[in-house]
Structures are given as C-alpha cells and as structure tokens.
BADRENVEX-218408 format. One line per field, with one value per residue (C-alpha): x, y, z; residue in three letters. Coordinates in Angstrom, 3 decimals, decimal comma, padded with zeros to 6 digits, always signed. Each point is the difference from the previous one (the first is absolute). Layout:
px X / ...
py Y / ...
pz Z / ...
r Ala / ...
This chain:
px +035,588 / +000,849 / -002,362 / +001,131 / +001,588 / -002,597 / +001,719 / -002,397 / +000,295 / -002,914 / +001,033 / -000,627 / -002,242 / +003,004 / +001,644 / -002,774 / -000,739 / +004,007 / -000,505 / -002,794 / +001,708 / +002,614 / -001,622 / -002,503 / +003,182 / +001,232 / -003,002 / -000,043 / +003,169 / -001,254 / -003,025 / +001,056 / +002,594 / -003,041 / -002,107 / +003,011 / +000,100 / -003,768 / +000,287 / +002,524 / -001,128 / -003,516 / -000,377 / +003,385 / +001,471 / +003,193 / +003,118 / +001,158 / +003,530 / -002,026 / -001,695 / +002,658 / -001,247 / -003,514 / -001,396 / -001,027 / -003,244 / -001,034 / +000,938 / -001,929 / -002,957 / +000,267 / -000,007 / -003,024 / -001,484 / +000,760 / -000,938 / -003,537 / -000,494 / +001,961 / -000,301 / +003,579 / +002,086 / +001,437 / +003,493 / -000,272 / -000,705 / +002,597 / +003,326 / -001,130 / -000,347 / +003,454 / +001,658 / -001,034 / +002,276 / -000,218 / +000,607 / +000,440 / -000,418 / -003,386 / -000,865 / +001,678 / -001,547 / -003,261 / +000,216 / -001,840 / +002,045 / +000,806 / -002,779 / +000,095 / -002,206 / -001,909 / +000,511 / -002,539 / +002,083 / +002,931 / -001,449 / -001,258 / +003,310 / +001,265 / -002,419 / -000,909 / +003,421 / +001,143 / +001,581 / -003,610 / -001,697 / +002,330 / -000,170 / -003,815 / -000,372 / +001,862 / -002,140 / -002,958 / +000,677 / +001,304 / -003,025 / -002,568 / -002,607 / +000,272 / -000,552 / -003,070 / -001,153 / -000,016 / -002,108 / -002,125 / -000,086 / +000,096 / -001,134 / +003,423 / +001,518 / +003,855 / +001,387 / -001,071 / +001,618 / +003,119 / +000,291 / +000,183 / +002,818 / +001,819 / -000,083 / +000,535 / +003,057 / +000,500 / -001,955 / +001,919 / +003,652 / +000,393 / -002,027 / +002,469 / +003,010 / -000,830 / -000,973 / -003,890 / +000,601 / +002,721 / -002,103 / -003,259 / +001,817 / +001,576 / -003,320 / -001,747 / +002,438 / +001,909 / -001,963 / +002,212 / -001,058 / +000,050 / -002,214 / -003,049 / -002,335 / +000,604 / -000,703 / +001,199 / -003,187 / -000,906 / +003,485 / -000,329 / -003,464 / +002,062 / +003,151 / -002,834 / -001,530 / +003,073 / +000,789 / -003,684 / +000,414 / +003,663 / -001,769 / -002,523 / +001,804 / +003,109 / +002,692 / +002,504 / -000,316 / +003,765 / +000,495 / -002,957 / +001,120 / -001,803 / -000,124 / +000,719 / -003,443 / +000,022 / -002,188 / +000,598 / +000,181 / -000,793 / -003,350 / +001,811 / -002,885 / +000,344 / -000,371 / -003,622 / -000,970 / +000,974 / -001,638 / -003,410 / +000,385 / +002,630 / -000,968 / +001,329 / -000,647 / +001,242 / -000,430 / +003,358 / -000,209 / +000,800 / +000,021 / +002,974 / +000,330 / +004,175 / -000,028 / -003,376 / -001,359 / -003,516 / +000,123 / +001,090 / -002,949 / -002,629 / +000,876 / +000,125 / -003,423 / -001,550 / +001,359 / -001,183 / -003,738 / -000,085 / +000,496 / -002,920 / +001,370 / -003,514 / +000,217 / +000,168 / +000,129 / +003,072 / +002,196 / +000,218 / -000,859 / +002,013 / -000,967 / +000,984 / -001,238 / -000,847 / +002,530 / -002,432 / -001,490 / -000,441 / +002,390 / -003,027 / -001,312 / +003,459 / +000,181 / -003,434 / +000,883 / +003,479 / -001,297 / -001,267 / +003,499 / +000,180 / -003,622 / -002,412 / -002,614 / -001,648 / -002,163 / +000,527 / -002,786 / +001,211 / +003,598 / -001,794 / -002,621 / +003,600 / +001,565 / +002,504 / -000,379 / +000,111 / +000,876 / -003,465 / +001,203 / +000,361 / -003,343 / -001,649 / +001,857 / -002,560 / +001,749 / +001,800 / +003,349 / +002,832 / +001,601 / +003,726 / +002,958 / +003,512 / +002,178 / +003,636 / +001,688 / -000,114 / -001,549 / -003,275 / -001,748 / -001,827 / -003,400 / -001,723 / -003,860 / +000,510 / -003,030 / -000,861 / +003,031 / +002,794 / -000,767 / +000,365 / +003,587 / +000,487 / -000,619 / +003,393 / +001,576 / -001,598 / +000,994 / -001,245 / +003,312 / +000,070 / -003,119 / +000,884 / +002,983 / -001,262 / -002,523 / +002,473 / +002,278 / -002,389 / -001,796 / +003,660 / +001,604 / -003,373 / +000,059 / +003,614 / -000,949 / -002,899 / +002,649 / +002,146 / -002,258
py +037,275 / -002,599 / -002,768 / -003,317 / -002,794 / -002,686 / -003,408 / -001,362 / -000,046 / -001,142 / -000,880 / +002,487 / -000,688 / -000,211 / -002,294 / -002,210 / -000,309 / -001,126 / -002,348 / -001,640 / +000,559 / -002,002 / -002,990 / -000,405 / -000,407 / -002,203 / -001,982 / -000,476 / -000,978 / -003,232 / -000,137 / -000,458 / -002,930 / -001,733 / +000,485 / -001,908 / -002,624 / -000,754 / -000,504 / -002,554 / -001,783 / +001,169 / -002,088 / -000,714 / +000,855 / +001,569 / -001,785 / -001,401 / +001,756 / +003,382 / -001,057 / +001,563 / -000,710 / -001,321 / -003,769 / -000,277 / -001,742 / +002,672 / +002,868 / -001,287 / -000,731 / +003,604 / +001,344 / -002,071 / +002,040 / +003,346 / -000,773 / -001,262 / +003,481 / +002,578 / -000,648 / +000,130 / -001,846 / -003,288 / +000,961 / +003,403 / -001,308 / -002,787 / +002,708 / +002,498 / -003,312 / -001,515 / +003,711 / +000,434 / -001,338 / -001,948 / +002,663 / -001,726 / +003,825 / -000,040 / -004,101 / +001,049 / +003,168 / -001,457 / -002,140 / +001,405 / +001,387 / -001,857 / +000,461 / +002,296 / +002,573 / +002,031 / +004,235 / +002,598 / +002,677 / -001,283 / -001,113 / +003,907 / +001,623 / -001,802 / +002,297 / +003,264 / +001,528 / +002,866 / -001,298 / -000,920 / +002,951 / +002,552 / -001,656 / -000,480 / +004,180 / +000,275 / -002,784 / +001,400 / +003,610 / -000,641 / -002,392 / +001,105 / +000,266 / -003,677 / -000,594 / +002,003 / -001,520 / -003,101 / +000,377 / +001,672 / -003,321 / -002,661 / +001,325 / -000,850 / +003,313 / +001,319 / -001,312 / -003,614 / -000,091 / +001,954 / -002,150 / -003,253 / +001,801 / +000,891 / -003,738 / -001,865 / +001,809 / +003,601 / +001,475 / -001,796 / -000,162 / -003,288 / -002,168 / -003,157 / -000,986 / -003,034 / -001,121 / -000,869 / -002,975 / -001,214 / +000,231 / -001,395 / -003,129 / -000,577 / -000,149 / -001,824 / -002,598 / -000,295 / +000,980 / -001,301 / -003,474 / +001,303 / +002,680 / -001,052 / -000,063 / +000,110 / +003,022 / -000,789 / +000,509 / +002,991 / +001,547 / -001,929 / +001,986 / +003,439 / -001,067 / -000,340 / +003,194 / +001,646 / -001,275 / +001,235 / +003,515 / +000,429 / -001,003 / +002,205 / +003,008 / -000,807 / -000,537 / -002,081 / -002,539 / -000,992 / +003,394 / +000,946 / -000,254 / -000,460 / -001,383 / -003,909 / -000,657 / +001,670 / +002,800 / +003,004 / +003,681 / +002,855 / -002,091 / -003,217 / -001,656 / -003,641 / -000,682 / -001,351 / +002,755 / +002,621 / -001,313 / -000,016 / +003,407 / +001,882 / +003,613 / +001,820 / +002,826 / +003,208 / -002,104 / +000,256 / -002,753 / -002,753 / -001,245 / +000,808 / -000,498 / +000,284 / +003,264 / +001,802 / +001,203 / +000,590 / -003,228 / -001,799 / +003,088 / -001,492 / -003,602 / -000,340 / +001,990 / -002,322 / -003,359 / +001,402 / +000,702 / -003,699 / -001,409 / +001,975 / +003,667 / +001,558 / +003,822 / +002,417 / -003,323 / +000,435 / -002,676 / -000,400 / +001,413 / -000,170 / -002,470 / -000,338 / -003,306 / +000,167 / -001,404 / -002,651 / -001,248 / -003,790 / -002,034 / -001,736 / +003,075 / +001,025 / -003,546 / +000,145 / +003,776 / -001,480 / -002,973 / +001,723 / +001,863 / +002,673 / -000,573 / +002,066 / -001,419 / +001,625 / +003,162 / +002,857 / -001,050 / -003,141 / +000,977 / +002,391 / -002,685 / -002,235 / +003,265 / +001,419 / +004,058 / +001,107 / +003,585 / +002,316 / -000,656 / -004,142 / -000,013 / +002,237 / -002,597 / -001,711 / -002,890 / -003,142 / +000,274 / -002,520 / +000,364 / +000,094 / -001,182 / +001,096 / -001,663 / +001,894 / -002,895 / -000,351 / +003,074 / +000,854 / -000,145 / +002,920 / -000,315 / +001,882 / -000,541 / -001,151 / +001,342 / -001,666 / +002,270 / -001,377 / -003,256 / +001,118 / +001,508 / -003,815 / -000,867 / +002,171 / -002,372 / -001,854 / +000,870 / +002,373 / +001,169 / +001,524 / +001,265 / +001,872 / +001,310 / +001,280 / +001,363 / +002,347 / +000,700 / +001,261 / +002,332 / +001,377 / +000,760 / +001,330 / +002,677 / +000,311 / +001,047 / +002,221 / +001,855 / +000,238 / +001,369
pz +000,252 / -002,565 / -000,532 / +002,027 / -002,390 / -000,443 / +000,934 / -002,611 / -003,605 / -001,717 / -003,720 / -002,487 / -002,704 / -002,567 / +002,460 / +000,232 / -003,172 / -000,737 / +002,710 / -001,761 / -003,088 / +001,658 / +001,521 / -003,214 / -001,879 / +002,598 / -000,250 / -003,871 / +000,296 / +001,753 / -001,902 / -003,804 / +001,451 / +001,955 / -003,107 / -001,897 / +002,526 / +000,109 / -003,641 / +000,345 / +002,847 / +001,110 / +003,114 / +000,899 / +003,170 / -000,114 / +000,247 / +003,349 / -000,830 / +000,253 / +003,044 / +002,510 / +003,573 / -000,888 / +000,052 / -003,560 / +000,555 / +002,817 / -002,834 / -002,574 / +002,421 / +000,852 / -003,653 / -000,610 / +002,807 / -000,863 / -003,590 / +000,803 / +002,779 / -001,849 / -003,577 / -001,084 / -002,437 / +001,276 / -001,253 / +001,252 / +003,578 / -000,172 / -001,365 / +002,918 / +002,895 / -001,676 / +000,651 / +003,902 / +002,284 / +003,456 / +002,765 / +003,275 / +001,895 / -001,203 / +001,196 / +003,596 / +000,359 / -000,441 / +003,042 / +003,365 / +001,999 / +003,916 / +001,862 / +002,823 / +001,929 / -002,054 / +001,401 / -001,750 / +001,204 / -001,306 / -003,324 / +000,045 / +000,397 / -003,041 / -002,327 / +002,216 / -000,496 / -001,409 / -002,921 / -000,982 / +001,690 / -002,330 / -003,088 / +000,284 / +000,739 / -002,950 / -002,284 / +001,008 / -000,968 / -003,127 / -001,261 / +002,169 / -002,713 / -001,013 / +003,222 / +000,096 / -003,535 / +001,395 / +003,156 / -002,479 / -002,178 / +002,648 / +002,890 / +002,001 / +002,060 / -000,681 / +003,345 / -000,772 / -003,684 / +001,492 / +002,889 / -002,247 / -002,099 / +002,762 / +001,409 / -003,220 / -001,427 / +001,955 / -002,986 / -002,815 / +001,573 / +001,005 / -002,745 / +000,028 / -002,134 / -000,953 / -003,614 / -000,087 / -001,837 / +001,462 / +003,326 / -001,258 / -001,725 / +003,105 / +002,124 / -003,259 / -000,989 / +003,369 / +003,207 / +003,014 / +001,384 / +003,153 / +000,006 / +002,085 / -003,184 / -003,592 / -001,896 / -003,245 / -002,115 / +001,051 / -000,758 / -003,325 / -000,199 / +000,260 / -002,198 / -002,902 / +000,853 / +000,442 / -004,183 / -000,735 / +001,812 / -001,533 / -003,542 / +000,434 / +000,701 / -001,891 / +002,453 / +000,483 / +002,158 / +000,319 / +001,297 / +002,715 / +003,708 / +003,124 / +003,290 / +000,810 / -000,644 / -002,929 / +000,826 / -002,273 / +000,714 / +002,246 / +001,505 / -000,195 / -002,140 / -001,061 / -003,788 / +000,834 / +001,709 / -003,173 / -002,028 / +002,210 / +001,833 / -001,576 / -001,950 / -002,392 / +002,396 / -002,169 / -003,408 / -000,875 / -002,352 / +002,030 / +003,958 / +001,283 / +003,942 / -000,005 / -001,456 / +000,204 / +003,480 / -001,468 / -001,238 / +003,533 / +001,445 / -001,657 / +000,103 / +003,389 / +000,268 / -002,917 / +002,407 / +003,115 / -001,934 / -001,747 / +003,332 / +001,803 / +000,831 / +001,784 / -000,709 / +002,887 / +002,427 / +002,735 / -000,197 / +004,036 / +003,431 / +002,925 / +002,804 / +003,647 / +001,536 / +003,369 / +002,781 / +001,405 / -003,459 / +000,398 / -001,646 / -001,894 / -001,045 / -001,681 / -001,556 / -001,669 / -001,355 / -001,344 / -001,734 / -003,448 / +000,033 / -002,758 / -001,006 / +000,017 / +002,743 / +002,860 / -000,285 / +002,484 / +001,697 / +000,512 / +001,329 / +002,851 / +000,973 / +000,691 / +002,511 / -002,751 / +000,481 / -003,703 / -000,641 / -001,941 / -002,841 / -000,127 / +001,352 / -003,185 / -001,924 / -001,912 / -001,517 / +001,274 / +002,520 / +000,856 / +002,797 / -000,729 / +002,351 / -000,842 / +002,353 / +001,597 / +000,669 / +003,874 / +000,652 / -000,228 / -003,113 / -001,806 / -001,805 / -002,365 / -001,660 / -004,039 / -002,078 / -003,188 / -001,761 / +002,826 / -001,672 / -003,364 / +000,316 / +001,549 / -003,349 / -001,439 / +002,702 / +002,513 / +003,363 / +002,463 / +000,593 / -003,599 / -000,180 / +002,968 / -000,865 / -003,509 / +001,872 / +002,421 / -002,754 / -002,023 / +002,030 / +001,242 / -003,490 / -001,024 / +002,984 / -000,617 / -003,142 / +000,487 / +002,218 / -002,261 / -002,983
r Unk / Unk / Unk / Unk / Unk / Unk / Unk / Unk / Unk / Unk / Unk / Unk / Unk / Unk / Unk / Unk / Unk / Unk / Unk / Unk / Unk / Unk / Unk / Unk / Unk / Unk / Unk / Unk / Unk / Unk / Unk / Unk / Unk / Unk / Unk / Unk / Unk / Unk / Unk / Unk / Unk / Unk / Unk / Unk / Unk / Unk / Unk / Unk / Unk / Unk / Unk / Unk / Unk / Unk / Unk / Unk / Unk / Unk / Unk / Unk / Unk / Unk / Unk / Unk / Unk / Unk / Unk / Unk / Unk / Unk / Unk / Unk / Unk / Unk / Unk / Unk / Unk / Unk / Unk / Unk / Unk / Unk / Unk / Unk / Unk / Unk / Unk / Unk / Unk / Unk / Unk / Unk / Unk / Unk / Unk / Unk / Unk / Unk / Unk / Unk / Unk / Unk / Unk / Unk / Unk / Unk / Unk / Unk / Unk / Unk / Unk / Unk / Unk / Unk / Unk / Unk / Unk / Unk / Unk / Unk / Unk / Unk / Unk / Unk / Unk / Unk / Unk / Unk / Unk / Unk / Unk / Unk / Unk / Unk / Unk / Unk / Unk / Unk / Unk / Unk / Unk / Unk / Unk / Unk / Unk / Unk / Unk / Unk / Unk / Unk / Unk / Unk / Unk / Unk / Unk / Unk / Unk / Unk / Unk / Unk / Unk / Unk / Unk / Unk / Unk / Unk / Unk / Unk / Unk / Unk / Unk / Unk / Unk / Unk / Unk / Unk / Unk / Unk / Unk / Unk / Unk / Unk / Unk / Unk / Unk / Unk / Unk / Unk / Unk / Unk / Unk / Unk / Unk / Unk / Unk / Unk / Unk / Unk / Unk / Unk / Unk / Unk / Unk / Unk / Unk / Unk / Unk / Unk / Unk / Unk / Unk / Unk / Unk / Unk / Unk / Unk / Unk / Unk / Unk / Unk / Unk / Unk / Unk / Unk / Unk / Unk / Unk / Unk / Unk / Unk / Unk / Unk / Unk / Unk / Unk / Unk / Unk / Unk / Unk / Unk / Unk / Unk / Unk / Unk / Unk / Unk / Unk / Unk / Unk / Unk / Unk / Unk / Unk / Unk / Unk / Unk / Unk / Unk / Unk / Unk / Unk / Unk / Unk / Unk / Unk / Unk / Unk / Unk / Unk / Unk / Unk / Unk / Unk / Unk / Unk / Unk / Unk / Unk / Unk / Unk / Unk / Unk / Unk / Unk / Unk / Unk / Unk / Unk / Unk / Unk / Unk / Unk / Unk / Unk / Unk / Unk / Unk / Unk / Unk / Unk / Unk / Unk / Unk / Unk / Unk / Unk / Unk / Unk / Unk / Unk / Unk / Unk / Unk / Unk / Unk / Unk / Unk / Unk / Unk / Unk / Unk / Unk / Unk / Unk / Unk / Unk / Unk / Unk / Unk / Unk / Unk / Unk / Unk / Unk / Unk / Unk / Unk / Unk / Unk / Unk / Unk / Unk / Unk / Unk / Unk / Unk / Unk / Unk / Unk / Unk / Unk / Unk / Unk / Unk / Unk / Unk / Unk / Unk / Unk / Unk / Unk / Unk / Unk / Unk / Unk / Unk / Unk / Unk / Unk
C-alpha cells in the first residue's frame, strides 16, 4: 500500500537555508539604512511624519526600552516601530470575553475532536523520534508535548495571520483603555525580544506572523519565552518553531523542564468526592486552587477515597474543580506536573485538556504504527 501523504511539510534543509537567506537579506536591508541614520542623528527619534499610529513620546520611550534590554541600534528599533501598524483586531480581541458559566465539558469538546485526534496520529508517527529525544533530554513524556501542539495550533495548522509586529505594537504602544489592567510593558518586553530573536536568527521581522498576541509558531511561544526555552532541537542552524517540528518537540519539552517538569511524576489522578463531604471541607481543599498542597495522607485523614495509586503518591496534591456549568462539576487530583502545564497557560481547563488529547493521539498513534 502506498505510504499516507504527510499533511506536514517540514522545510527542507535547502529551503531553510533560502529562507534565512531571505530574511538576513531582509534584515540588512534595514540595517545599513539605520546605521546611516544613527550617524546622522544618533539620539534622535524619528520623525513624527513616520510615526503612523503611534504617540511619539510613547515610541521613543519604548525604543529607549528595548535599546537598554535588547542591545539594538536606536535607529534600527525606531524604522522597524515606525513600519508596524495600529491593528484594532488585535486591541479588541484582547478584551475578556462576557462573562458567563464556565462548562469543562464543553471547553473539552472544543480540543478532543477528531480533527485534532487524526492529525495528532499522523504528527506523532511521522516525528516520533523527536519526540522520544526529548523525553530523553527533559524528562517530559510524548503525550504531554503532543497534547500542547495539538491545543496551541492543531500541530502547526492554525499558527495566526497576523503580523507579530503589528500585534505587539498594538498591545505596546496602544493597549485598550478598557481592558481591566494595563499590559502594555510586558508586550513592550516581547516586541524587543521579538527584534532580538529575529536579529539573532536573521529574519525578518516585517514578515513573521502569529497570533493576536503575537505568539509565534507551532507551540505558540511569546518572543520572551524563545529566547529563554526555545532549542535548536535537530541543530539545524537556527530555532525555527514555524517550520521545524523537532524544533517546536524540543521547545516545548525544554519550557515544560525550566518550569519544574518532575520525571516519571503523573501529572493527575482521578478523584471522586464523596456525596456527603461537608461544604467546609470542600472549601478548605479549594482554597490553594491549582497548587500543589495537601499530601495523600492528608486528603484521606479529610474522607476523600483516593484510588492505590494517589495514595503511593509521594509528593504534594491540589485538589482540582472543573465546573459544567449547572451540572455537576468533575474533579481531578493535580500533582506537582498538573501545575506545571498551568504554567504553558494557566487554567485547569487546559491543563486538562492537553492532558486527554495527548494521551488519545498518542494511543491513536501507537495503533496506528
């Protein structure tokens, strides 16, 4: 039988290597005219003409910023700032959303479908050994790394159309006044990484696309967070999480170790609470949330009937409530690893759902092998 079409193409070495051709190119292009321009006028910002949609005095606060952090010429910073433009999609999708009900089950059938499921299978097989390689490295199983993939951007098929810096000048230089707190220096924070990151591995970045929040590629990793956590996982030559799954493999499994991955830990256990728990009881469990608190011990001494296996757990538990709306809610136990995928994004709900995902496209694909 003919091999299945892979629906992913990871760039050839020739075609990476004329995409960094490209963007370092790109890049020079910008960097002889800021060298000409820092020559001429050194500490001048650039004209208010050039500013577009930017306050001038917020702009040239900003570049002073990104100068002092990143260590890149003033000029250079002020031609790439005076080129982004305002994009009012990216100030309204930032918002929260109305409140309403919050519905695990619902929230789950978003991401546990088969659109996901398939193309997982498939991602899997095809770069199963990075996958390997990496719980080799860092200690983080396939299932968890796959089932952040498969959240973030359905492995790499849904990584946003909107230009990074058009995004990140947005949130930097105009973060909606109605947003319940302002977040404008930390997206400032990421549009200067985002110029270091493009520096150092010569790309363009008039060109790079991401989400509205200007997270970039197949894990959906903020400009801050490359330059931290990201790997050149295959040492290709570069980090490149758009078009190189070992690259977005490893990165994720580099992130998840930084922020506290325990090898060979579970990342939950089931729980069923009893029907006639007091309410104070369930209060007092609820109040650390997603942290880590109570031993196993502790949890039985307070009636909770943990399954063999919660109660050989040696470390710290939360006890975790994911609400269905008006129905009941469901609860699982969060080890010290739940918490850590919290860190990728910090809700229960997500951790959960990576959690599922993964371990169904990894049997999916074990089936399928």
């Amino acid at each position: 039988m003919m091999p299945k079409p892979s629906p992913f193409h990871p760039a050839t070495e020739h075609r990476r290597r004329c995409l960094r051709t490209g963007a370092a190119l790109a890049l020079g292009a910008l960097l002889p005219a800021a060298a000409r321009a820092q020559s001429a006028a050194a500490s001048a910002p650039p004209p208010a003409a050039t500013l577009g949609d930017w306050n001038a005095s917020a702009v040239q606060a900003l570049i002073e910023r990104i100068v002092q952090r990143n260590g890149l010429p003033e000029a250079l910073v002020a031609r790439l700032i005076a080129r982004a433009q305002y994009n009012p999609t990216v100030a309204r999708l930032i918002l929260p959303g109305p409140p309403g009900k919050r519905n695990w089950k619902v929230y789950r059938s978003r991401f546990l479908d088969s659109l996901r499921i398939d193309a997982g299978s498939d991602f899997m097989q095809e770069f199963g050994v990075w996958f390997q390689r990496a719980q080799e490295r860092y200690g983080v199983p396939p299932h968890i790394v796959a089932g952040i993939l498969g959240v973030e951007t359905i492995y790499g098929r849904n990584m946003g159309d909107f230009r990074v810096v058009d995004a990140l000048s947005t949130l930097a230089l105009r973060y909606p006044e109605q947003a319940p707190r302002d977040r404008s220096a930390y997206f400032g924070v990421q549009l200067g990484d985002f110029f270091q990151w493009c520096a150092q591995d010569a790309r363009n970045p008039l060109q790079v696309r991401g989400s509205y929040a200007g997270a970039i590629g197949m894990p959906q990793f903020m400009p801050e967070s490359i330059l931290k956590y990201a790997v050149d996982f295959d040492q290709g030559g570069g980090i490149d999480l758009i078009n190189d799954p070992a690259d977005a493999i490893g990165s994720v499994a580099s992130y998840l170790a930084a922020k506290g991955w325990v090898r060979g830990q579970p990342a939950h256990f089931p729980l069923q609470l009893p029907p006639d728990l007091p309410q104070a009881t369930l209060d007092t469990l609820l109040a650390p949330d997603i942290t880590p608190t109570f031993t196993a011990d502790h949890l039985v001494a307070l009636g909770l009937p943990l399954l063999p296996q919660a109660r050989a757990h040696a470390g710290k538990l939360a006890v975790v409530q994911l609400p269905n709306a008006g129905a009941d809610p469901d609860y699982v136990l969060g080890t010290d690893n739940f918490y850590v995928i919290t860190r990728y994004n910090q809700s229960a709900f997500y951790a959960l759902a990576v959690i599922e995902l993964g371990e169904i496209v990894a049997a999916a694909a074990a089936a399928q092998s």
